[in-house]
N, C-alpha and C positions, 0 to 999 in steps of 0.2 A: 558754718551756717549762722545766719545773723539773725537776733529772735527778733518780734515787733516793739515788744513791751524797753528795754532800752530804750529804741528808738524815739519812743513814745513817750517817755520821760524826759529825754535831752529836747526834743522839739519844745515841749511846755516852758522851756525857760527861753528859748528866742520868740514863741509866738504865747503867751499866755492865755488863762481864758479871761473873756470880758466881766468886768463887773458891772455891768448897767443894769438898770431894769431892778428887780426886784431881789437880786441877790445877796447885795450886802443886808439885806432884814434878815435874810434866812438865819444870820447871827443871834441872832434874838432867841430864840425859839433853841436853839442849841444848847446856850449859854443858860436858860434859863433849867432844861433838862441836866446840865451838867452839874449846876447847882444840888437841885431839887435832891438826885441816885448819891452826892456826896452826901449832903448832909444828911439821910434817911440813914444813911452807914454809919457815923459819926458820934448820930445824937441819941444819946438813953431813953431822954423824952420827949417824943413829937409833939407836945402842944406846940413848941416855940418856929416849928419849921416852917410855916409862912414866911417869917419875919428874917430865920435867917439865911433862907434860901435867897429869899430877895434882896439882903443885903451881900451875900456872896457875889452874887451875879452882877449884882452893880460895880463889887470888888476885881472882878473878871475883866468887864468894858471896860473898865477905866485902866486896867495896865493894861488891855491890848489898844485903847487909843494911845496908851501913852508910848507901848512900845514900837506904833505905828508910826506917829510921830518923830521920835529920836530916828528911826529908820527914813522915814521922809527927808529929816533935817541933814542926814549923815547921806543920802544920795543928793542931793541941793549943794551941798558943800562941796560936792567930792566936784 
């Protein structure tokens, strides 16, 4: 017997879902919660959590554009 959920996994990499529209923002708003729950854990004293929440999360985009990039660059090549 052959369950759905495999199937339904290996599909997603021949047919992906789209990213148009308004989906890649929804990064934003992740990245900025992912921030925010770390560094409440982290810090002793939250006066400084604005500041370093938001320099976390700018820390975050930029290695996922960067690691988006070298991935970009390394299917371009290949």
């Amino acid at each position: 017997m052959i369950t759905t959920i495999p199937l339904l996994a290996f599909k997603l990499f021949f047919e992906p879902l789209p990213l148009d529209g308004y989906w890649p923002l929804l990064i934003l708003p992740l990245v900025a919660v992912i921030a925010v729950v770390y560094k409440v854990i982290k810090l002793e004293d939250l006066s400084g959590l604005p500041s370093e929440a938001a320099w976390l999360s700018v820390q975050i985009l930029g290695f996922m554009g960067l690691a988006a990039a070298v991935l970009w660059g390394v299917t371009v090549l290949a």
